[in-house]
N, C-alpha and C positions, 0 to 999 in steps of 0.2 A: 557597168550596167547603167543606162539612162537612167536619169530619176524619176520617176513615177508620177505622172499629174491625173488627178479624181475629179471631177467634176461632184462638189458635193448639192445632195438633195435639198438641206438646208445653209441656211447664212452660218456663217462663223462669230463666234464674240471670242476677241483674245485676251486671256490673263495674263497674262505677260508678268506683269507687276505681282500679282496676288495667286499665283499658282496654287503656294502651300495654303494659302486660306481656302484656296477653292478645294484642295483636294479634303482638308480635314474636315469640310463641311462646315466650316463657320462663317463664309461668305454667303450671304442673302440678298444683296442688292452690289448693283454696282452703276458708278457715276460718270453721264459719258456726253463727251460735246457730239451735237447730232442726234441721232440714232430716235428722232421724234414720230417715224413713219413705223416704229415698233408697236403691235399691239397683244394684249392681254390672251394669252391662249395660244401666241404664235410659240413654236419649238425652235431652238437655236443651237448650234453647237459649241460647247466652249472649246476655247484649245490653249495649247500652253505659252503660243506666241504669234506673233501675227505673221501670214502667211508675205507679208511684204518685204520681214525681214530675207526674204531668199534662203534660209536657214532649214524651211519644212517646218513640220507644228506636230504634233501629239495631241489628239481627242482627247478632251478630258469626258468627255461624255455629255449627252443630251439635256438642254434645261428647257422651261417652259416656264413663260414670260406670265408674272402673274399680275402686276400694274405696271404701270408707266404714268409717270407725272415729272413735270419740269420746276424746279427753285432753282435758286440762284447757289452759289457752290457754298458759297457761306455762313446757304441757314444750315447745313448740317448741325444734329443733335449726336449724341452722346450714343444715342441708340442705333443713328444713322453708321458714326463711326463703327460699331459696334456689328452692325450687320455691312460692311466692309471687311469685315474681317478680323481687326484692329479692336479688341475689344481689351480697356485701359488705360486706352488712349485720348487722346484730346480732340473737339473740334478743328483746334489752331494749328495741334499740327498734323492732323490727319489734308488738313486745307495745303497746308505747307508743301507737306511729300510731295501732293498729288501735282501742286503747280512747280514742283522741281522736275518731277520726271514728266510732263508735260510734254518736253519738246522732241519724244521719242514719237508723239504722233504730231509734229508739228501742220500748224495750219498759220494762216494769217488773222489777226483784229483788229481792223479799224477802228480808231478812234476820234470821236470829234476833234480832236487838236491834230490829226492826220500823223499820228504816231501810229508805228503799228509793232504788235507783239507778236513770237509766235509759240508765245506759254500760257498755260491757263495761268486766269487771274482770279481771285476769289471772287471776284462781282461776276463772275462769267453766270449764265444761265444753262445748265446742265440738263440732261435728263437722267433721272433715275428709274433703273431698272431692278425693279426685285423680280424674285427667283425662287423655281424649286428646282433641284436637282431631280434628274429621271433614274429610271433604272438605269444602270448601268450597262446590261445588256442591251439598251435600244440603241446605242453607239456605234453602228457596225464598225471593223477594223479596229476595236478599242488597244490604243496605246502604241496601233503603227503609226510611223512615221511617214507625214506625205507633205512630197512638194508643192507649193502653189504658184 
């Protein structure tokens, strides 16, 4: 049988990295190159991986976008890590992990010395996303498996 493609009604955000933080509810915010045309109010759907990896993804269920502001990856607080998931843990290496696995959404950065990177670096300028999780039932298909 073909695999199945959906046309979803809303954007996707993937966990990829933080799945079991998302699912236990201890994920609040999360930190992402781009995503600056995000606004307060807008619905998103999480899922368990990016629809790029050709793998298919899992709904984790409906969230709703409650600020949006951009710092620098750096200043993360205690509280920041903390509503990541990661609550215990350090700025330094919550900074660390994130620009290790980085280059699973590789992009390119220019730099004035015409070096270019394609990992997040702690000075990078981030936007942060916080969150509330929706019912669960507003998920349609909750926990089928679709290709994108």
């Amino acid at each position: 049988m073909p695999a199945r493609k959906r046309a979803d009604p809303v954007r996707l955000l993937s966990f990829a990295a933080t799945t079991p933080q998302f699912e236990a509810g201890i994920k609040t915010e999360t930190r992402r190159l781009g995503w600056k045309q995000v606004k307060p109010g807008e619905v998103l759907m999480a899922i368990d991986r990016s629809p790029r990896a050709g793998k298919g993804y899992r709904r984790l269920g409906p969230i709703e976008i409650l600020a949006v502001r951009q710092e620098r990856l750096d200043a993360i607080t205690v509280e920041g890590v903390a509503a990541e998931g990661f609550p215990g843990h350090t700025p330094s290496w919550f900074i660390e992990m994130l620009c290790r696995i980085a280059p699973r959404q590789p992009r390119v950065r220019w730099h004035p010395s015409g070096i270019t990177s394609t990992r997040m670096q702690p000075d990078d300028l981030v936007t942060v996303l916080s969150f509330r999780r929706l019912d669960r039932s507003a998920g349609k298909c909750e926990g089928e498996i679709l290709r994108g």
